[in-house]
ROTI-234830 format. One record per atom (N, C-alpha, C): residue in one letter; x, y, z. Coordinates in steps of 0.2 Angstrom, whole numbers, plus 5000, padded with zeros to 4 digits. Layout:
aXYZ
...
END
This chain:
x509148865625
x509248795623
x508948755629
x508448715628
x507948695632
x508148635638
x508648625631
x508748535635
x509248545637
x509748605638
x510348615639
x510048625648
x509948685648
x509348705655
x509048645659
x508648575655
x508448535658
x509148475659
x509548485657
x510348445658
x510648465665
x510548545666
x510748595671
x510548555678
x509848565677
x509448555681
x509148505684
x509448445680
x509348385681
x509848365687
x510448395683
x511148365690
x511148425695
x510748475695
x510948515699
x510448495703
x509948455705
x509348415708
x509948345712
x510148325703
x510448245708
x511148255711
x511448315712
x512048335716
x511648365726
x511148365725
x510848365733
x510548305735
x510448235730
x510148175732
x509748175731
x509348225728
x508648195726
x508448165723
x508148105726
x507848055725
x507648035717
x507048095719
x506548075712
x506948095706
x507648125707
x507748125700
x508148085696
x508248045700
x508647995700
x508047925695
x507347915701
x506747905699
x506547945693
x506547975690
x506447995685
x506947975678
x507447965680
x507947955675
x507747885673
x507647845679
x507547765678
x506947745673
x506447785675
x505847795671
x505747825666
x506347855660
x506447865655
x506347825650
x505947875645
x506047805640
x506947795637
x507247845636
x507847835635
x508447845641
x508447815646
x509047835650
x509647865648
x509947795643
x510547805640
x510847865638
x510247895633
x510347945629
x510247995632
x509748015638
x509748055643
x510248075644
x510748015650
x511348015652
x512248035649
x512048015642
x512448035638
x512448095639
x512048135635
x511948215636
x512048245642
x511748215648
x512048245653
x512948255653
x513148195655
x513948195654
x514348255650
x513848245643
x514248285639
x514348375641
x513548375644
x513648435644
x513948465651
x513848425654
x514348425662
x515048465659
x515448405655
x516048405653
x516248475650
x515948475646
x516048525638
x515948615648
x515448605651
x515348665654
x515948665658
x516348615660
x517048615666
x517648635662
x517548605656
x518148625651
x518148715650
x517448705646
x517648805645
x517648845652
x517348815658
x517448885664
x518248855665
x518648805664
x519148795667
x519948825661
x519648835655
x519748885650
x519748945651
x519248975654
x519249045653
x519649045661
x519649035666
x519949015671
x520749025671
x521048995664
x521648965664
x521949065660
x521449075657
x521749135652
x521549195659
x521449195664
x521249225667
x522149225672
x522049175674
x522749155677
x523149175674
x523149165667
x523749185662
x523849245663
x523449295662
x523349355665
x523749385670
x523549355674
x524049375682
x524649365683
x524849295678
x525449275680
x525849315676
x526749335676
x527149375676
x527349325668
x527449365661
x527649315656
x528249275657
x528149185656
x528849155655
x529449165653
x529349215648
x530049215644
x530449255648
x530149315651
x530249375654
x530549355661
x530249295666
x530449255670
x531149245668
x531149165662
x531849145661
x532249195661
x532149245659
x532749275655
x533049325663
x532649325667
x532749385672
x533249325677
x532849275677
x533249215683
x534149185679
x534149185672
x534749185668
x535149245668
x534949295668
x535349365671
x535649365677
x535049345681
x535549325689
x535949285690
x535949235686
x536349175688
x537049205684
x537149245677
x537549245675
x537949305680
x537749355683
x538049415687
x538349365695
x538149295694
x538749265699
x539149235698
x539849225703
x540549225703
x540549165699
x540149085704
x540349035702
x540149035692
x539549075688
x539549065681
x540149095678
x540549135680
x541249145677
x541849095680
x541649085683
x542049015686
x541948955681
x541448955679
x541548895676
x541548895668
x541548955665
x541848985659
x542448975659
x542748995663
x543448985661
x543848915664
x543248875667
x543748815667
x543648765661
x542648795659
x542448745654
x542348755646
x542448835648
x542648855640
x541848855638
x541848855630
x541148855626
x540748775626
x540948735628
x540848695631
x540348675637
x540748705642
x540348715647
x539848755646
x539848815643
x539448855639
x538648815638
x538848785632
x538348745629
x537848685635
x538348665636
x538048635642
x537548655645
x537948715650
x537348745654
x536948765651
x536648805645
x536148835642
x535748785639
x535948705639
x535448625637
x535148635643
x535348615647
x535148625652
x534748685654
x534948715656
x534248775658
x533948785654
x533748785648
x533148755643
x532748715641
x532848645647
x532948605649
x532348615653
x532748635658
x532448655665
x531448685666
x531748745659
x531148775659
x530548775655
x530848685653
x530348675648
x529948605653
x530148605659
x529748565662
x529648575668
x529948685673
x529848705675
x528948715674
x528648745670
x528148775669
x527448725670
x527648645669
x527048595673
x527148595678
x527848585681
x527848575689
x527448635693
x527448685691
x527348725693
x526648745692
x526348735687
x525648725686
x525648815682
x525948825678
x526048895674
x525348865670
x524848935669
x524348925667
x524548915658
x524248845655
x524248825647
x523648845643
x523648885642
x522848905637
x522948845631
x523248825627
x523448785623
x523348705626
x523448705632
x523148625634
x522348665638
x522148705640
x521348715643
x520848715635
x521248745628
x520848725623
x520648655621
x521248615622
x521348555619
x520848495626
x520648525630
x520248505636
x519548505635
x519348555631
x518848565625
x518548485621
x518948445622
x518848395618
x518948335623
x519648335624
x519848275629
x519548265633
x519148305638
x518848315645
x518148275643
x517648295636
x517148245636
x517048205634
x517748175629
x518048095629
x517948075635
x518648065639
x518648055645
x518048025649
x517948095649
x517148075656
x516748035652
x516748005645
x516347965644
x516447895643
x517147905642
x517447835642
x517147795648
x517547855655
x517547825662
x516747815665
x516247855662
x515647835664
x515347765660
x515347765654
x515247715652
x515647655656
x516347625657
x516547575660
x516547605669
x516247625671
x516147625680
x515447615678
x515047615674
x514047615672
x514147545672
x514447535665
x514447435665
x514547395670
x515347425671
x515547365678
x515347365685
x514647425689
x514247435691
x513647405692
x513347415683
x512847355683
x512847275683
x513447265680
x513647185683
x513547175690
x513947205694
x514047195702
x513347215703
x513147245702
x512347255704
x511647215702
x511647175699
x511347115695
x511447055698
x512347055700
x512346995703
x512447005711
x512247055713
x512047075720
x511147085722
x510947035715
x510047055714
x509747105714
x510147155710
x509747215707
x509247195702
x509047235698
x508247215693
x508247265686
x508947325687
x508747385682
x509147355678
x509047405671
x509247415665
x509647415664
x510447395660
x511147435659
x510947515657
x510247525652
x510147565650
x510047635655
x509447595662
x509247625668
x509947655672
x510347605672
x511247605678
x511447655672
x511547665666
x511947735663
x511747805663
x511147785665
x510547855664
x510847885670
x510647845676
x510747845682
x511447875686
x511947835682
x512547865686
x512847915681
x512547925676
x512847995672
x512548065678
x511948045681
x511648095686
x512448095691
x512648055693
x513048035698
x513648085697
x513848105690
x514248145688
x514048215691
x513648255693
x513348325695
x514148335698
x514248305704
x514948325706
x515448365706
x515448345698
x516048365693
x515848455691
x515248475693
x515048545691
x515448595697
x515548555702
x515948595709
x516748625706
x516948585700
x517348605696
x517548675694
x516848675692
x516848775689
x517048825690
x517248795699
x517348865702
x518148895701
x518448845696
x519048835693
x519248895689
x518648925689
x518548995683
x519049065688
x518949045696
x519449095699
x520049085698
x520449125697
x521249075694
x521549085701
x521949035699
x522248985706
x521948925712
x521248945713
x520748895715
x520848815714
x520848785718
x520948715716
x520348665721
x519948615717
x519448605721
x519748535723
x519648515730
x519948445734
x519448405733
x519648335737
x519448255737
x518748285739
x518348315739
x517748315741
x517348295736
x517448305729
x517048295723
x517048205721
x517548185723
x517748115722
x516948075728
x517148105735
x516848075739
x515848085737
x515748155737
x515148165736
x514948135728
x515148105722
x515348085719
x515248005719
x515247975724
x515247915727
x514347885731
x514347965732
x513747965735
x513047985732
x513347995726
x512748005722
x512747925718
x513147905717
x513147835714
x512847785717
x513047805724
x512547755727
x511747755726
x511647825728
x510847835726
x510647815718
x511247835715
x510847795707
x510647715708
x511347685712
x511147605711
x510647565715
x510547615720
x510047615724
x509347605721
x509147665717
x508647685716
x508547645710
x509047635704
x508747595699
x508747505701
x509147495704
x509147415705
x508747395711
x508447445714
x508047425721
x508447385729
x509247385728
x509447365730
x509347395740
x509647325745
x509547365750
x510247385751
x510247455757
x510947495758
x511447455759
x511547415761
x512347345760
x512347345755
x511947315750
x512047295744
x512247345738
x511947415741
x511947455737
x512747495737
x512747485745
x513647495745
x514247455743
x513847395741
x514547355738
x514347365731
x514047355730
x513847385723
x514147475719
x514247495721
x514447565725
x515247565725
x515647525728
x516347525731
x516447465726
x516247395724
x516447345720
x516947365714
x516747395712
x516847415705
x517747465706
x517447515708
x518347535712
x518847495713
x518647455717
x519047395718
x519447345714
x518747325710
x519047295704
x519647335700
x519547365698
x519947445695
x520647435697
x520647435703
x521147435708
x521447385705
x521547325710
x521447275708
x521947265700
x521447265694
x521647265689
x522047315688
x522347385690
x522947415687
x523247405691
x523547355698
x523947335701
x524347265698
x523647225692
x523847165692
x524347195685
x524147245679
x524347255674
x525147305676
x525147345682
x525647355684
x526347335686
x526047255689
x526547225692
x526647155683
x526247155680
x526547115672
x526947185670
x526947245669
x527247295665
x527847295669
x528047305674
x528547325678
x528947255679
x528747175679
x528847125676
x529347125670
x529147135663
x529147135658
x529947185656
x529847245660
x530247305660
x530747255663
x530947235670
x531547215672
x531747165669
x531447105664
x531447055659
x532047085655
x531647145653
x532047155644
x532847205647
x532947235654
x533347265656
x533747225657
x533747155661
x533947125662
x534347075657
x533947075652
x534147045645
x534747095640
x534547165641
x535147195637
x535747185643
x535647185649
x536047195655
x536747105652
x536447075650
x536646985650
x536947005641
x536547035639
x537047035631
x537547095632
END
């Protein structure tokens, strides 16, 4: 698959800064569509190594049920679970076993128990996702970049920071089960976006860093303003059943 290969190779160029590839993407007759396809195939390749990753874990780890049932043995061979038979009867009974069915049914996220059922269902969500979030950091990127006197295309800016995505390939190595990859992809991630806004809007390095960091902010910014109307709103109506 040719252009699968040429997708590879394009972010595996624009995750060391290269320049020209970036120059290249802007020089597209299609950027957009170039960089769509990037994204997607970035995406789709993180989800199934993060798939086969997760059954691979799954593998290692000891089965759930065999867990609960062995931590429920011990609990019941102590003093205080007959202690509280005989004070609570089948009652207390029932309680306890809500409860620790409870427990285990939200033990296995905290804990990061490998889900083959959510790494399938990642399969999908994950190249939603990265497109959604490319597209609106590409838009409101170009804005700030235009009126910071950039010169490129919204077409050129999508093409561009879909390159900016490579980062996300550092992911893969999520194939070793239990590996967790850190804030380094976020950062180097940042530094490819510059190079895109750089290179398509001709901006100089100030500009190209607030152009670069703007957009973040705004984000910020906007889920702090929506968070303090939500958390508003919340103590309104609490407050309102509180009063009736």
């Amino acid at each position: 698959m040719p252009f699968v290969r040429r997708a590879f190779h394009w972010a595996w160029r624009a995750l060391f800064l290269e320049q020209d590839v970036y120059e290249d993407m802007r020089d597209d007759d299609n950027p957009f569509v170039e960089g769509l396809f990037i994204v997607v195939v970035i995406s789709v390749a993180i989800a199934l190594f993060s798939l086969v990753g997760t059954a691979l874990a799954r593998a290692a780890t000891p089965d759930l049920q065999a867990m609960k049932q062995t931590v429920l043995n011990g609990l019941r061979s102590m003093p205080w679970f007959d202690q509280m038979l005989q004070a609570g009867g089948q009652q207390a009974l029932d309680m306890f076993n809500q409860f620790y069915d409870l427990g285990w049914q939200i033990f296995p996220r905290l804990a990061g128990y490998p889900d083959i059922g959510n790494a399938a269902l990642n399969l999908v969500l994950l190249p939603v996702t990265m497109i959604l979030l490319w597209l609106l950091w590409g838009v409101v990127a170009h804005v700030v970049a235009r009126l910071l006197g950039g010169k490129g295309t919204l077409s050129q800016t999508l093409g561009a920071t879909a390159l900016a995505e490579a980062p996300q390939l550092l992911s893969l190595v999520t194939v070793i089960p239990f590996v967790v990859v850190g804030g380094v992809i976020g950062t180097w991630r940042m530094l490819c976006r510059y190079t895109a806004l750089k290179t398509v809007h001709g901006l100089s390095w100030p500009r190209a860093v607030a152009a670069t960091l703007l957009p973040g902010i705004l984000f910020g910014i906007l889920i702090a303003v929506l968070g303090f109307i939500f958390s508003t709103l919340l103590m309104g109506l609490v407050a309102g059943g509180i009063a009736q």
